[in-house]
C-alpha positions, 0 to 999 in steps of 0.5 A: 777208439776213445772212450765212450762220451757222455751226453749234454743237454742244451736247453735253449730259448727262442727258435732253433732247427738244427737241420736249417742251421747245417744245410742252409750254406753257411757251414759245410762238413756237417753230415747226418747220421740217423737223427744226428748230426756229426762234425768237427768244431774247431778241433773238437768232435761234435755228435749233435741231435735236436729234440724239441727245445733242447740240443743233445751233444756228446763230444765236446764241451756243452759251452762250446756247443752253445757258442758254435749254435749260436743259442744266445742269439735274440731271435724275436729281436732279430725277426721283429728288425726284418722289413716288412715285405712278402720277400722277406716275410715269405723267407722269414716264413720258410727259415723260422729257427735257422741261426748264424754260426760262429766258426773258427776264423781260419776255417771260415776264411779258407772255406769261402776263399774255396767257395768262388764260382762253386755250389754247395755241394762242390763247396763240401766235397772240397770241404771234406776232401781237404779235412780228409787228406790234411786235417787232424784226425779225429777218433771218437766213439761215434766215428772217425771225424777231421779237423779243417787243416791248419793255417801251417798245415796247408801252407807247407803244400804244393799248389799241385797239393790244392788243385788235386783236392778240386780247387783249381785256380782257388789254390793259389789264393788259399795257399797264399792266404795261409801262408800269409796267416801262418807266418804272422803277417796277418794276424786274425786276432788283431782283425777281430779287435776291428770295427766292421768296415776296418775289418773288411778293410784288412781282409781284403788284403788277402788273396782271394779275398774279395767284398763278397768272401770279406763279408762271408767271414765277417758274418759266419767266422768274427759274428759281425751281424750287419754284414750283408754278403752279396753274391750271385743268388742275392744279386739275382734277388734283389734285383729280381724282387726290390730292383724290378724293372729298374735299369742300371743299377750298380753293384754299389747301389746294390752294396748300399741298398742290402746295409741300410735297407736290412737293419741292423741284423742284416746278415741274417736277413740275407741268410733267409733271402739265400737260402729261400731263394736257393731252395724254392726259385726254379734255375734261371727262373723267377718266382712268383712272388713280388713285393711291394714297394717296401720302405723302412723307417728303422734303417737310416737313409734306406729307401724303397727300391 
């Protein structure tokens, strides 16, 4: 066992709950211990607790916790750039202090290449089993924690290897992709030089990389804000609340309608709409609530549904 960590203080400004950042699916190997939170940032222990406005981490260095919370983020700008329609205002309301993480690229990617077709709680077995079987192991005093696998690491597997860790077809993607990034024939760092649709671009490159998972990494891994992922919850939702008793409207409209109407801080929109909606809808059901034709000046070119 290492030697015991000394505690930090984060003071931070704005809204935060630690507890929405961790649960509302965006990261998944975090697990609550008592008040507190443990997990890996990167290669780096973290033992994270929110009292009030100040963050408790031991661990890992206080800057690195800050950056990983996102504490730097405008959140009463982001607020105020919302639309203004009872779906979002009731999201807004339910995931008030919720932030956007900055995780590793390569974790982030290999994360939701697993995720396709997959819960949350699936996403975080198979999190916590990949960690477990073939990440680094972690000693700290507050337990024994894992980093996700390296890029190398998983590449030296077996396909059999991944698909003994629950990810059925998803193996041979994250294998691909792994190989593909170990190897130097994709580089992330040149990914993150790029503009966000250039971006977006390059990562669909990868295997198992689809708009949906190019956005997630964009959005959670390279902190690109305007990315606006649409998978099924969201589809459902708009649908269901900014498309009602609209027909043939495709997945493009969909695309254009979630980058224009959501503004500049769309990513986070969507994040309130998902986990909203994840939280309060009935499966298979619809809720109660139904907006009214909303329509926003800030967004060039958005129009009411």
């Amino acid at each position: 066992m290492s030697a015991p960590s000394a505690a930090a203080t984060l003071p931070f400004t704005g809204e935060f709950d630690l507890e929405l950042t961790l649960t509302c699916g965006q990261v998944f190997h975090w697990r609550r211990e008592g008040d507190a939170w443990l997990g890996a940032i990167g290669g780096a222990p973290c033992r994270v607790e929110q009292h009030g406005r100040e963050l408790t981490v031991r661990g890992i260095a206080p800057g690195k916790a800050a950056h990983y919370f996102a504490l730097d983020h405008p959140l009463d700008e982001i607020y105020a750039s919302f639309p203004r329609d009872p779906a979002m205002a009731a999201a807004l309301d339910a995931c008030r202090g919720l932030r956007i993480v900055r995780q590793p690229w390569w974790e982030c990617i290999a994360t939701f290449i697993t995720s396709a077709q997959k819960s949350v709680i699936h996403i975080a077995q198979i999190s916590h089993m990949l960690r477990e079987r073939y990440g680094a192991r972690i000693e700290c005093d507050f337990g024994t924690l894992h980093a996700y696998p390296e890029p190398a690491v998983i590449a030296a597997l077996d396909e059999r290897d991944l698909r003994a860790c629950a990810l059925g077809y998803r193996a041979r993607h994250l294998l691909a992709t792994a190989r593909a990034v170990a190897s130097g024939t994709f580089d992330l760092a040149e990914v993150a030089k790029l503009d966000d649709a250039a971006a977006h671009a390059a990562l669909l490159r990868l295997a198992g990389v689809g708009p949906k998972v190019a956005h997630c990494a964009l959005l959670f891994g390279f902190g690109r804000l305007t990315s606006f992922p649409i998978d099924v919850w969201i589809e459902r939702i708009l649908r269901t609340l900014y498309f009602a008793g609209k027909r043939r409207v495709t997945a493009k409209r969909l695309r254009e309608f979630g980058a224009g109407y959501f503004g500049p801080f769309g990513g986070y929109a969507q994040q309130y709409l998902f986990h909203h909606a994840r939280t309060t809808w009935p499966r298979g059901g619809r809720p109660a609530l139904r907006p009214r034709r909303a329509s926003r000046s800030a967004a060039p070119g958005a129009k009411a549904a």
